[in-house]
TIRO-2110 file (N, C-alpha, C; in Angstrom, 1 decimal):
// TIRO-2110
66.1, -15.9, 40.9, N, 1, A
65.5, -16.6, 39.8, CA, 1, A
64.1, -17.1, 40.3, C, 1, A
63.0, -16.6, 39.4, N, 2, A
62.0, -17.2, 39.4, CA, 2, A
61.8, -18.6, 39.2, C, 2, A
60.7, -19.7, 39.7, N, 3, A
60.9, -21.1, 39.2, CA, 3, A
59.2, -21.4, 39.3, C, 3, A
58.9, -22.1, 37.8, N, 4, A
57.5, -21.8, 37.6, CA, 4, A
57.5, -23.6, 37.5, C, 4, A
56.6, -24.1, 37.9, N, 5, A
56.2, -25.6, 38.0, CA, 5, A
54.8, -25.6, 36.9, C, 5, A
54.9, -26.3, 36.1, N, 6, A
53.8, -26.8, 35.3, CA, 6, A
53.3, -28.6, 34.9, C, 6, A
52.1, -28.4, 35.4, N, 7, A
52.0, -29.8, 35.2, CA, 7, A
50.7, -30.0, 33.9, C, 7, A
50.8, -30.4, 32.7, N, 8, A
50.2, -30.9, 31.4, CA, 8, A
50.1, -32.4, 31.1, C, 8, A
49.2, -32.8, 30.6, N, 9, A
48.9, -33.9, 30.2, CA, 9, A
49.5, -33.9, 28.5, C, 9, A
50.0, -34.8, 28.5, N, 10, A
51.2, -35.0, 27.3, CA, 10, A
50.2, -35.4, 26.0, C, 10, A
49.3, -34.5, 25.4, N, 11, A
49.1, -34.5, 24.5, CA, 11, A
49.5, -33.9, 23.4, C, 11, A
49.6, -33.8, 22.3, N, 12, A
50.1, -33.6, 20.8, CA, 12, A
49.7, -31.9, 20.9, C, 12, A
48.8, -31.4, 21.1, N, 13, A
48.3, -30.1, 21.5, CA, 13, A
49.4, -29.6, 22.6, C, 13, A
49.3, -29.8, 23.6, N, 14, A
50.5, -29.6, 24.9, CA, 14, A
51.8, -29.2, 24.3, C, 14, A
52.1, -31.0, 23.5, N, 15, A
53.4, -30.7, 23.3, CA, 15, A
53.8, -30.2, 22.3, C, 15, A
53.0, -29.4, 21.5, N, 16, A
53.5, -28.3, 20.4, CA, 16, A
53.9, -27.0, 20.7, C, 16, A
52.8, -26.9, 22.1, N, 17, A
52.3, -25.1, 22.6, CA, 17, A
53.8, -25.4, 23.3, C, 17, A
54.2, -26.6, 24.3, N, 18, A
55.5, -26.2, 25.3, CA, 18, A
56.9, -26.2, 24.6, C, 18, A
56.5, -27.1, 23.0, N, 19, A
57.9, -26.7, 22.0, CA, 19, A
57.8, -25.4, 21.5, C, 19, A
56.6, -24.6, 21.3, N, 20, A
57.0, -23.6, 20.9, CA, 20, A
57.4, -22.5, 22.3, C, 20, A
56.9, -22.8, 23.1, N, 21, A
57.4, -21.4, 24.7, CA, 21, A
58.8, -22.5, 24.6, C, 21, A
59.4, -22.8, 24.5, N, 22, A
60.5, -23.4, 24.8, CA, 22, A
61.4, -23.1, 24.0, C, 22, A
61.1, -22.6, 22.2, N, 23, A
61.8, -22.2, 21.3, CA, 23, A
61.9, -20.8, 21.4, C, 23, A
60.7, -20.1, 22.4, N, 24, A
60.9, -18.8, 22.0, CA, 24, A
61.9, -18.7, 23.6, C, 24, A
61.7, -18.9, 24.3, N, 25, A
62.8, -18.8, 25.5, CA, 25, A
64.1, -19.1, 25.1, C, 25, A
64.1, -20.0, 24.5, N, 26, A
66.0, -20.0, 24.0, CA, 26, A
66.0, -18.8, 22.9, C, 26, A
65.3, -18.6, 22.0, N, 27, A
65.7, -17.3, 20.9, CA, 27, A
65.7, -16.6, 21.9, C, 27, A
65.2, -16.2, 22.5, N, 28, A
65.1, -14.6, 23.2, CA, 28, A
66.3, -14.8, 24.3, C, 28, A
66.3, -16.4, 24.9, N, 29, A
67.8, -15.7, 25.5, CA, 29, A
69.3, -15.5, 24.7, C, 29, A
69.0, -16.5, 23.3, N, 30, A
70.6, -16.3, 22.1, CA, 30, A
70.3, -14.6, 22.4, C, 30, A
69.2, -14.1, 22.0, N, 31, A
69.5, -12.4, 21.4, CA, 31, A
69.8, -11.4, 22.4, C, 31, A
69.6, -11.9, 24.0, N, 32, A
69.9, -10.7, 25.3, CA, 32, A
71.6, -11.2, 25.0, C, 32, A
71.8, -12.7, 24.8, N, 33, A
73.3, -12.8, 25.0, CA, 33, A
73.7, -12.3, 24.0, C, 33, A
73.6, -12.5, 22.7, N, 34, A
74.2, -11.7, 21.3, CA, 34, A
74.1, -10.3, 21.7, C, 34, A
73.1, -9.4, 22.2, N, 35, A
73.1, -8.1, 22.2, CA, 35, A
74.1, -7.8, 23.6, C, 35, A
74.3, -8.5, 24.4, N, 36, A
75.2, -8.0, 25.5, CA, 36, A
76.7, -8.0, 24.9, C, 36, A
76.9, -8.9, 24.3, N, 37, A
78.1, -8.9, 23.8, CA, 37, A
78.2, -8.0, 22.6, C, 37, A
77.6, -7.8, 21.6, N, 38, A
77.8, -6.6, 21.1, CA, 38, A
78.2, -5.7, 21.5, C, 38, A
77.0, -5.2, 22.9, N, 39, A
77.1, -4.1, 23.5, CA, 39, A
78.8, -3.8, 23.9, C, 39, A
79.5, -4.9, 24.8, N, 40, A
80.6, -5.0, 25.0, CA, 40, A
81.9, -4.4, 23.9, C, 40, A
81.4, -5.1, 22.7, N, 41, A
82.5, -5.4, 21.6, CA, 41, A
82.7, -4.1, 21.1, C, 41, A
81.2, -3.0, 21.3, N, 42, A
81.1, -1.5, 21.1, CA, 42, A
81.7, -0.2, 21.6, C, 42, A
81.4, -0.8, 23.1, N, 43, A
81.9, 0.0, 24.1, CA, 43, A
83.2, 0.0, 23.9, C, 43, A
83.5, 1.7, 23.8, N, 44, A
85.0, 2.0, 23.7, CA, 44, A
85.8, 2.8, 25.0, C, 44, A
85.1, 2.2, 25.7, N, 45, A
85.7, 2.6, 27.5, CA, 45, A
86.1, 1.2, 27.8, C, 45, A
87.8, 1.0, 28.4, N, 46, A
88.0, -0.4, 28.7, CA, 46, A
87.7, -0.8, 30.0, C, 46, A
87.5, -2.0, 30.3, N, 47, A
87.4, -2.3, 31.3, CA, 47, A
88.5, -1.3, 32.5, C, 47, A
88.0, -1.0, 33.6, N, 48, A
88.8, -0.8, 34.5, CA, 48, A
89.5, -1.9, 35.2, C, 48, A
90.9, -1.8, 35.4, N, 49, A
91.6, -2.4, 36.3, CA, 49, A
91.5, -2.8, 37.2, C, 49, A
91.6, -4.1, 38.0, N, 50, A
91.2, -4.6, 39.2, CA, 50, A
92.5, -3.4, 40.1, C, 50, A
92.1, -3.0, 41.0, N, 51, A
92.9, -1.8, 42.1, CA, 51, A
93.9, -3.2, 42.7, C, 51, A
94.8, -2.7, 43.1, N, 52, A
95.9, -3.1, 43.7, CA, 52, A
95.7, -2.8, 45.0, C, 52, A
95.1, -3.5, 46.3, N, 53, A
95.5, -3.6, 47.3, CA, 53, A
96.7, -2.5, 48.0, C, 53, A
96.4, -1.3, 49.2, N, 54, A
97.0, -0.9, 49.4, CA, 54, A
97.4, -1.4, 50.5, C, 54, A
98.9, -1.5, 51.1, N, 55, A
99.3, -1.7, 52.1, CA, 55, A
100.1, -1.0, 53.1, C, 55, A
99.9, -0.9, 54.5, N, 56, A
100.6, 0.0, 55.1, CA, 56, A
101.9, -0.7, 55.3, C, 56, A
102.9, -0.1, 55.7, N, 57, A
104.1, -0.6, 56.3, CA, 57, A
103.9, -0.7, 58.0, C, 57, A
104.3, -1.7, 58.1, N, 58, A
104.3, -2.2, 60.0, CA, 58, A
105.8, -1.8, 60.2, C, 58, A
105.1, -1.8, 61.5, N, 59, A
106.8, -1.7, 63.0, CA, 59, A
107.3, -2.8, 62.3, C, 59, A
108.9, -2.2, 62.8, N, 60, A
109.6, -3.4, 62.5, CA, 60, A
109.7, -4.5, 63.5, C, 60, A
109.1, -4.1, 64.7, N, 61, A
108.6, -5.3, 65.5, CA, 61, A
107.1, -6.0, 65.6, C, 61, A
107.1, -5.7, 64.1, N, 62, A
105.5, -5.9, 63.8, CA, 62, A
105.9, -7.6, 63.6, C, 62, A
104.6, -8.3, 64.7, N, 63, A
104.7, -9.9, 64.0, CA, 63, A
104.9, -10.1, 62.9, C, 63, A
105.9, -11.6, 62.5, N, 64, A
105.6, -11.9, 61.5, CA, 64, A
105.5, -13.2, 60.8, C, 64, A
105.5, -13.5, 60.2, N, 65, A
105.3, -15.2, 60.0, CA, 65, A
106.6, -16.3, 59.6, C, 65, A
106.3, -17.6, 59.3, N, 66, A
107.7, -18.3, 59.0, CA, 66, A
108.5, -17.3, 58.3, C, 66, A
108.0, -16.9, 56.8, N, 67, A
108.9, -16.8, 55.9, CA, 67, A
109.3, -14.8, 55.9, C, 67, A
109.2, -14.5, 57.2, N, 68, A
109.9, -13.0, 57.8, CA, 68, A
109.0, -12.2, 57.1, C, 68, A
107.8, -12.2, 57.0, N, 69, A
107.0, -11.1, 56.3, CA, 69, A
106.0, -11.1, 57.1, C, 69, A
105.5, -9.3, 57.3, N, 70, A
104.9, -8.8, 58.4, CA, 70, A
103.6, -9.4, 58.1, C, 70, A
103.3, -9.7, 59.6, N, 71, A
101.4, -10.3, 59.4, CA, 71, A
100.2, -9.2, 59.7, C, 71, A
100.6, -8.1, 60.1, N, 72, A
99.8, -7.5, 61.1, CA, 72, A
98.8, -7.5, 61.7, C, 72, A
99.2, -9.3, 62.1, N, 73, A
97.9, -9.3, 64.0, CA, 73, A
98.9, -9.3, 65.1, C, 73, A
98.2, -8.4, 66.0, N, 74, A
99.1, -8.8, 67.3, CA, 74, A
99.3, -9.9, 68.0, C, 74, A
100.2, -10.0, 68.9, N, 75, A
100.7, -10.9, 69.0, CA, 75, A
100.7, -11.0, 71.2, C, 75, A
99.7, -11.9, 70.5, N, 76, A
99.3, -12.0, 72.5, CA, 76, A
99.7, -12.7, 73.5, C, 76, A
99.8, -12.6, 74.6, N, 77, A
100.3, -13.6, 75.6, CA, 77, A
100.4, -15.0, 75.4, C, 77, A
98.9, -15.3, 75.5, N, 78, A
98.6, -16.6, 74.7, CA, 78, A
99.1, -17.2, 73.9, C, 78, A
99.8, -16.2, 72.5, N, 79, A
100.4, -17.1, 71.6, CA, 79, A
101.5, -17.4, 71.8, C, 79, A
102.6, -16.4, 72.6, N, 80, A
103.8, -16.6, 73.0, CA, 80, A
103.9, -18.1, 73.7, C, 80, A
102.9, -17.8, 75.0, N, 81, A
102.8, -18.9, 76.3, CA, 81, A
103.1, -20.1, 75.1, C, 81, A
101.8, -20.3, 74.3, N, 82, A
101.9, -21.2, 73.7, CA, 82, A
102.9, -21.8, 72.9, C, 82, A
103.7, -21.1, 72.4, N, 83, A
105.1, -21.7, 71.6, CA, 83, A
105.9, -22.0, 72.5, C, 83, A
106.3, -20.8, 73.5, N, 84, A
107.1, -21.3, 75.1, CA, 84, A
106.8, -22.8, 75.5, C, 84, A
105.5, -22.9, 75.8, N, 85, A
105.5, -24.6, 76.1, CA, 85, A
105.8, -25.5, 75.0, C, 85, A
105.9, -25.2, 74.1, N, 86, A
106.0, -26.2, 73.0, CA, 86, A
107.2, -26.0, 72.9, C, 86, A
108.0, -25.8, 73.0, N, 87, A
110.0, -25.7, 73.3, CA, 87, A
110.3, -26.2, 74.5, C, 87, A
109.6, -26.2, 75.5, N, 88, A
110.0, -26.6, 76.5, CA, 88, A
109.3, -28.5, 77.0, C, 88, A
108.2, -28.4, 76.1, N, 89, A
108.3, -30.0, 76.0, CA, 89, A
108.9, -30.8, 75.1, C, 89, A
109.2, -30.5, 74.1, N, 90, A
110.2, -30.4, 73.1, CA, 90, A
111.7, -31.0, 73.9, C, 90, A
112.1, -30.5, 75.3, N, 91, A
113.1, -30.6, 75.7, CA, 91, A
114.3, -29.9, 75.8, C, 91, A
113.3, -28.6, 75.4, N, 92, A
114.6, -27.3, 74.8, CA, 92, A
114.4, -26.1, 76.0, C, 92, A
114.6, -26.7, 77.2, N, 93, A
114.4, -25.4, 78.6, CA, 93, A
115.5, -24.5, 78.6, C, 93, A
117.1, -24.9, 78.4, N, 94, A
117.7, -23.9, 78.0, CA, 94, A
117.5, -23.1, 77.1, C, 94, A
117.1, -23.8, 76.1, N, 95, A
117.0, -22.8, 75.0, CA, 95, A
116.0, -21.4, 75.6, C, 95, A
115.3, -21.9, 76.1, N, 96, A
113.9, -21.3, 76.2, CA, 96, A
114.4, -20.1, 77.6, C, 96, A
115.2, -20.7, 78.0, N, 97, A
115.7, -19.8, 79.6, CA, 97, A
116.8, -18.8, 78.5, C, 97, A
117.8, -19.1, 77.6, N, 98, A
117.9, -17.9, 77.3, CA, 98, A
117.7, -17.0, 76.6, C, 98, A
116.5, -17.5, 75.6, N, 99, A
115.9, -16.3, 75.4, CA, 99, A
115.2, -15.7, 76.0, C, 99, A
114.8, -15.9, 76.8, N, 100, A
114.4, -15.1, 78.3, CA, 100, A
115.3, -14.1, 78.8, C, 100, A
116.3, -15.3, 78.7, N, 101, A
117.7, -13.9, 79.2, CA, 101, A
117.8, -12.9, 78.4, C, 101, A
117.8, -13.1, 77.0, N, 102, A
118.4, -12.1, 76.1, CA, 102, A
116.4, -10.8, 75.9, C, 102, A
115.8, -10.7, 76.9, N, 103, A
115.0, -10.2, 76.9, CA, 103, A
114.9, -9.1, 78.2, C, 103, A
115.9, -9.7, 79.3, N, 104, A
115.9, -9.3, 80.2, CA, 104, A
115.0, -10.0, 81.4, C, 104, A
114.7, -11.0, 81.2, N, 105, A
114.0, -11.7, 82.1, CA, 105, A
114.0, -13.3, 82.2, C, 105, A
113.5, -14.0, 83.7, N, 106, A
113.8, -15.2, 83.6, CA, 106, A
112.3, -16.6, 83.6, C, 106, A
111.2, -15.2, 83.4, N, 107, A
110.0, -15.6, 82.9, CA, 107, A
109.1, -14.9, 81.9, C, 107, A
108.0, -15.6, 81.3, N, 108, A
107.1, -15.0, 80.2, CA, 108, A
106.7, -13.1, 81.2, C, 108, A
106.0, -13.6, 82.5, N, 109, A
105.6, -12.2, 82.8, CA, 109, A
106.3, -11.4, 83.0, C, 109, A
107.5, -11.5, 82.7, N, 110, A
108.8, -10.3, 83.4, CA, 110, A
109.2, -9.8, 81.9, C, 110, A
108.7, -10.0, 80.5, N, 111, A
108.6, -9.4, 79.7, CA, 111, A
107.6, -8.3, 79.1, C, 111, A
107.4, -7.1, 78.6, N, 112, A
106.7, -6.4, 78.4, CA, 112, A
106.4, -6.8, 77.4, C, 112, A
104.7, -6.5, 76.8, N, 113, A
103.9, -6.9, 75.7, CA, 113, A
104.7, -6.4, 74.8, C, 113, A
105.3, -5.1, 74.5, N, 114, A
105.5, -4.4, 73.4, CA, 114, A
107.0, -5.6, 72.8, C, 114, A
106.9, -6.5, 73.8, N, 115, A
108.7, -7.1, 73.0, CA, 115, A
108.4, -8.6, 72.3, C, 115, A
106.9, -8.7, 72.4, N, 116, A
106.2, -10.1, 72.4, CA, 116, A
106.4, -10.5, 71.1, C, 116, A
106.5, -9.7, 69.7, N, 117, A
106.6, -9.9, 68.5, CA, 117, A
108.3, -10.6, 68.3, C, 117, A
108.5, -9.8, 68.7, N, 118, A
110.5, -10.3, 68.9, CA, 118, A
110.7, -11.5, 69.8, C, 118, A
110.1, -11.3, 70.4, N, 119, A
109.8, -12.9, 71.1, CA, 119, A
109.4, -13.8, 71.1, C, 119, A
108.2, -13.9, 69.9, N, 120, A
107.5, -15.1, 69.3, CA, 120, A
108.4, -15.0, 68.1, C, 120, A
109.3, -14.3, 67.1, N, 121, A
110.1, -14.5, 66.2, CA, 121, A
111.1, -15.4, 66.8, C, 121, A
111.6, -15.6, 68.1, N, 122, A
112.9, -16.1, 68.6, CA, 122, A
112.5, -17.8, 68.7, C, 122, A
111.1, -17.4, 69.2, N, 123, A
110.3, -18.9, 69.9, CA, 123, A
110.6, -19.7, 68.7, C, 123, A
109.8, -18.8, 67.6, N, 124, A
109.7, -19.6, 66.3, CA, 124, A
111.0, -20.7, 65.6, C, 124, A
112.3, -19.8, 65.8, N, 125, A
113.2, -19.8, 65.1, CA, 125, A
113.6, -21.0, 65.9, C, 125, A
113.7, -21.2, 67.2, N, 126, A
114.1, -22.3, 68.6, CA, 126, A
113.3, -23.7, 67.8, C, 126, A
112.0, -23.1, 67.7, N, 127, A
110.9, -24.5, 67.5, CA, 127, A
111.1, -25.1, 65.9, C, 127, A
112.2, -24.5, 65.6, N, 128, A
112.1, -25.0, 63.5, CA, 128, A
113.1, -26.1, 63.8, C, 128, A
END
């Protein structure tokens, strides 16, 4: 949008010429708005539908969030580590040792990435 600054001395002359550019700017914008909506109310093609979002289906050991529905970001060392210590200051080390066990191991690195989704689901479930 254009923005035009004018500065006039407020005389009787002035302020007739800036009521009338001021009356024709509002008529002319009632009539773009009355003719657009016409145009609208004419047009016999309907609006198109907003599209529905497609979505793929994830692994079933695709992360996923509190309420068991898939997130699809992976799921990194980092975030595991992170929930692991937060159960374990928490005061929940058994807990945390057997789901370790039920992994096959008795640390974070002795698990393979690919099981980290299933294992931030477990963390999660410990930490609620």
């Amino acid at each position: 949008m254009t923005q035009i600054t004018l500065t006039l001395d407020l005389t009787p002359e002035n302020l007739e010429l800036l009521n009338e550019v001021l009356h024709r700017l509002t008529t002319a914008e009632t009539a773009v708005k009355a003719q657009a909506s016409q145009e609208l109310q004419n047009d016999p093609t309907p609006a198109p539908a907003p599209k529905a979002k497609e979505t793929k289906p994830l692994a079933p050991d695709a992360p996923q969030n509190v309420t068991g529905e898939p997130t699809g970001t992976p799921v990194s060392k980092t975030d595991v580590r992170a929930l692991a210590l937060k159960l374990s200051k928490a005061g929940k080390q058994e807990t945390l040792k057997t789901i370790f066990a039920t992994f096959g191991a008795d640390k974070l690195s002795a698990i393979p990435e690919t099981a980290y989704p299933a294992l931030m689901r477990e963390l999660e479930a410990a930490n609620a």
